[in-house]
N, C-alpha and C positions, 0 to 999 in steps of 0.2 A: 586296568585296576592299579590305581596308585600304592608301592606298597609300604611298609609303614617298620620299617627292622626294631625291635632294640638296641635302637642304632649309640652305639657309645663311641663314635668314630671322635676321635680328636685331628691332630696331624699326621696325616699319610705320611709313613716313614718307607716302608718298600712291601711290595707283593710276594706272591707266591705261587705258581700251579699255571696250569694250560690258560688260564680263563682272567686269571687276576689281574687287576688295571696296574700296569708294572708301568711308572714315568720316566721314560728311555732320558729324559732331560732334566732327570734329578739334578738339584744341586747340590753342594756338600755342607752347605747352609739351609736347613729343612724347615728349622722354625726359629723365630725369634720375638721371646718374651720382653721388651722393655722393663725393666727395675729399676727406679728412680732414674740414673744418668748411666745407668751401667746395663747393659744389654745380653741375659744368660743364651745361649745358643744351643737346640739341642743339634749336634753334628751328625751327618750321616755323608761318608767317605764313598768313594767306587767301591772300593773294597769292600765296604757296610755291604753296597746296595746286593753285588756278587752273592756275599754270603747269607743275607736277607732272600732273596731268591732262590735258597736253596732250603730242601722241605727239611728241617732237624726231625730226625724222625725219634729220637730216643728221646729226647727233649720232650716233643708232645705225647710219645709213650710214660715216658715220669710222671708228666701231668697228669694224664689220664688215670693213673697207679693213684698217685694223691688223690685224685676227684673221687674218685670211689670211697677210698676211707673215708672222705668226706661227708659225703652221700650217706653212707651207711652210719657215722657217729651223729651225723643232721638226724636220720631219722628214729634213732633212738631218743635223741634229747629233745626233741619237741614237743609238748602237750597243751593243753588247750589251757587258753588263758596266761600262759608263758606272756615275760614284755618282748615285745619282736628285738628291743633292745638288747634282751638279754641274751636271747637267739642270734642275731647277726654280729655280737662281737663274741660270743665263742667260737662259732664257725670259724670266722675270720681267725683269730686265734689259734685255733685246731688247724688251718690250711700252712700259719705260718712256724706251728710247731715240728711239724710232719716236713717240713722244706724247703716249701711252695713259694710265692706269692701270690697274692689277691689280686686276679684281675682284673675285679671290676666290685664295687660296694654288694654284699649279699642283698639281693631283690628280697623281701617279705611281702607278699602283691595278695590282698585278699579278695575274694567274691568278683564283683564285678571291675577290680584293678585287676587287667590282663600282665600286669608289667613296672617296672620302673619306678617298686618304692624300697626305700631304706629307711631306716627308723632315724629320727638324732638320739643322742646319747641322752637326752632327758625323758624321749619319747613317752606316753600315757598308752597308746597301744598294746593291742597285748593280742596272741592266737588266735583265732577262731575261724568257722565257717570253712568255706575252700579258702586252702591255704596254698599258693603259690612261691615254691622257694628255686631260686635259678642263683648258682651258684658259679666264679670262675676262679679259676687255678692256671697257674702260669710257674713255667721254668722257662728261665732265661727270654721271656715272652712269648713263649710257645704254649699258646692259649687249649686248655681245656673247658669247653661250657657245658654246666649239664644244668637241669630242671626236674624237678618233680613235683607233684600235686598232692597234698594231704587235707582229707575229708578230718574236719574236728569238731563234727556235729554230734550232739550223743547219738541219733539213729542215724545214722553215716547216709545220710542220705545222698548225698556226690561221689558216691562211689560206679555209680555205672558212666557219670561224664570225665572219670577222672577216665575208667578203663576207657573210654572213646581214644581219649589223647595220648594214651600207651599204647594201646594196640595202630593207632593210625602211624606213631611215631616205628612199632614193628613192621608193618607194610612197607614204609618207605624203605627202612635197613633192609629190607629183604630183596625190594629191588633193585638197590646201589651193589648190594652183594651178586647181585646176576648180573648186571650191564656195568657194572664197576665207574673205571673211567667215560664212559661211553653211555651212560646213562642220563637221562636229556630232563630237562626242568619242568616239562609236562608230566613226564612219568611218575616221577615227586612227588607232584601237586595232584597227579589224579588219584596215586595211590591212596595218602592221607586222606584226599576227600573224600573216598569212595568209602573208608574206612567207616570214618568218622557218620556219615549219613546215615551208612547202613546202620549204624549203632543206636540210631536216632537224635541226632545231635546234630550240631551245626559247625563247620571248621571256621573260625575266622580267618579273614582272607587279604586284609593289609596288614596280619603281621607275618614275619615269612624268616626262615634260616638265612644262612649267611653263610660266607667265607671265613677263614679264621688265619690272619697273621700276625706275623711276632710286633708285638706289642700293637697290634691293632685288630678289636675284636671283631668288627662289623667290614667285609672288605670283597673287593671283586666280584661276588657271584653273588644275588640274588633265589633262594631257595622258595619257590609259593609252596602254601598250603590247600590248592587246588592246581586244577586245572588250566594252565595259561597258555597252552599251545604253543610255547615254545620248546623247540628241537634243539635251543642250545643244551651241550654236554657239560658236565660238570670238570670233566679233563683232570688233571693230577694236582693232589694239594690234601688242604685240612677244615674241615668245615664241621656246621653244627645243623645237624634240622630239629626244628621242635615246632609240631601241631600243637595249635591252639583251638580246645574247643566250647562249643555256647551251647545251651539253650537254642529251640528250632526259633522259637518266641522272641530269640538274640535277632540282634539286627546283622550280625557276622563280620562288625564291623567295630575299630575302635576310633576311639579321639584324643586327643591329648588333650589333659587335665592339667591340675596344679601342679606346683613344683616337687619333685620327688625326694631332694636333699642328694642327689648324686650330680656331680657337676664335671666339668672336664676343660682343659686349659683349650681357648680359642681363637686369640688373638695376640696383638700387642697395645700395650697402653699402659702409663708412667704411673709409678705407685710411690710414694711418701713418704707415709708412716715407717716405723720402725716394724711394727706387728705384721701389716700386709705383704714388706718385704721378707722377711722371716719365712712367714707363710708360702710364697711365692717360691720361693727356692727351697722351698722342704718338699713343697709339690713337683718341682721341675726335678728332681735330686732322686724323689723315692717311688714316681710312677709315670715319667715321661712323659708317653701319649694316653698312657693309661684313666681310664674315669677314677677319680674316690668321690668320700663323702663327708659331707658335715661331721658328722659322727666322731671320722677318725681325726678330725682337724680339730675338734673339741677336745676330744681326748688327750690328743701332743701338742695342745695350745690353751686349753682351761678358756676363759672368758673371753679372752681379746681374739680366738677364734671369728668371733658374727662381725665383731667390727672389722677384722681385717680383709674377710672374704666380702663385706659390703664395700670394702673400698675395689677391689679388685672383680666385683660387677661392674660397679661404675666406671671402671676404668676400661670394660670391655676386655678384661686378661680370663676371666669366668664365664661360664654359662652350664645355667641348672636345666636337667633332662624335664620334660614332664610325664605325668605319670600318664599310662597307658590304660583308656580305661572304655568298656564293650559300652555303644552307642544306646541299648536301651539299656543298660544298667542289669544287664544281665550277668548269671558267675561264669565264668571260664575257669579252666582244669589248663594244663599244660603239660608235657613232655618233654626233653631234649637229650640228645647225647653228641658226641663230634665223635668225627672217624677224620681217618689222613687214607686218601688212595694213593701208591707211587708203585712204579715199575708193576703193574699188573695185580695189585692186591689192593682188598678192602679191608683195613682195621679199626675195629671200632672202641676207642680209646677204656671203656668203661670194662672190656671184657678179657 
């Protein structure tokens, strides 16, 4: 089974944990953006990659502290019929009042969108139905992910598939919490599914948790939300799981859709204008490997925003996520939280 992350990977900068894909032959040159004739470089030193490999544990405890407030002012301020716009730039606002930074553009993913949407700053959208909100928080790139589902139907009718994907997302905590570091990617995947079935529900099974490193959210470990038989361990590090669940009637499966307005730097390739380049290094400057969005590049760019980020498609320096969406168009519910394991303990950032 192919699986399908929310994946926001940009450039590999360095690993973390027993399991994480560490490149013994980094070099001190990681990436490099082209800008007209001048070439920005993001640096990562021995030294970087050392202390990259080492778990900041307070770092993703901060985080973790912020995610909650977060969490908790999200789900006061949401109501039905809200513009998702108006919801994803207070959030965002609230994470960078409180601290923080914004790890990743606020997901607003409704109904049968499992994942991977943000609003633009003109957006028409607005609340409704199953509401998926997956939010990230970051100090110093020490990633907190969390998720939650909100039913905003008048007769709450998503309320028992919401509880599917909290209670599968408790199963799994509970067995990380007993086999800690030692705890193998089948047990995971069987927990949440077993959950989730028994509830009557279906778990989607190509989208899956992850590993979580400083400044790269999707990283080294693959998390299912079933059963994959494998015995690899999770080993020591920081990671996120969150069950996805459907409809039995769901196909348990998603696809990538249209573009989502979160995009993320990908290459190298010469840019021009005055706008693009502006743009271009306010992105390399204020979120590294980090994804943003549309949204906020309209925001600190007004108009010449669309034109500069279409030149820097074309030039192959961009590239937009698509949106993640259940193959019969069926609603998914969501959970998530991150924990960090090190020296013998499990903590789970939210509590």
């Amino acid at each position: 089974m192919t699986m399908t992350e929310k994946d926001y990977s940009g450039t590999v900068t360095g690993k973390i944990g027993k399991n994480s894909k560490v490149n013994t032959n980094l070099k001190p040159e990681a990436t490099k953006i082209e800008n007209k004739n001048k070439t920005k470089t993001i640096k990562l030193t021995e030294q970087d990659e050392v202390e990259i490999n080492k778990l900041n544990i307070e770092a993703y405890k901060k985080a973790g502290q912020i995610a909650k407030k977060v969490k908790e002012y999200s789900i006061a301020l949401i109501k039905k019929d809200m513009l998702l716009s108006e919801i994803a730039e207070k959030i965002e606002a609230k994470i960078e009042e409180l601290g923080a930074g914004v790890a990743f553009p606020v997901n607003l993913s409704i109904d049968d969108v499992a994942a991977h949407y943000t609003p633009t700053l003109k957006d028409e959208k607005k609340a409704q139905g199953l509401l998926k909100v997956d939010i990230g928080v970051h100090i110093e790139g020490c990633i907190c992910d969390i998720a939650f589902s909100l039913d905003l139907t008048p007769e709450k009718k998503y309320d028992k598939i919401i509880k599917a994907s909290e209670e599968a997302l408790k199963s799994a905590l509970e067995q990380v919490k007993k086999s800690k570091e030692n705890t193998t990617l089948s047990q995971i995947g069987r927990s949440i599914n077993e959950k989730i079935t028994t509830l009557g529900f279906s778990p989607v099974v190509n989208l899956s948790g992850h590993g979580l490193d400083e400044f790269d959210i999707h990283s080294g470990i693959t998390i299912p939300n079933y059963d994959n038989s494998s015995n690899k361990e999770l080993g020591e590090g920081a990671f996120a799981i969150e069950p996805f669940a459907t409809l039995q009637k769901g196909s348990g499966l998603i696809y990538e859709g249209s573009g989502s307005n979160i995009y993320r730097i990908t290459g190298s390739g010469q840019v021009r204008s005055p706008s693009a380049r502006e743009i271009l290094s306010y992105i390399l400057e204020t979120k590294k490997t980090l994804p943003f969005s549309q949204r906020e590049l309209e925001r600190k760019f007004g108009s010449k925003a669309l034109l500069g980020m279409s030149e820097l498609k074309r030039a192959g320096a961009i590239d937009e996520f698509p949106q993640l969406i259940e193959k019969n168009h069926q609603v998914v519910s969501q959970a998530e939280t991150s924990l960090i394991i090190h020296e013998g303990k499990v903590e789970i950032l939210l509590e």
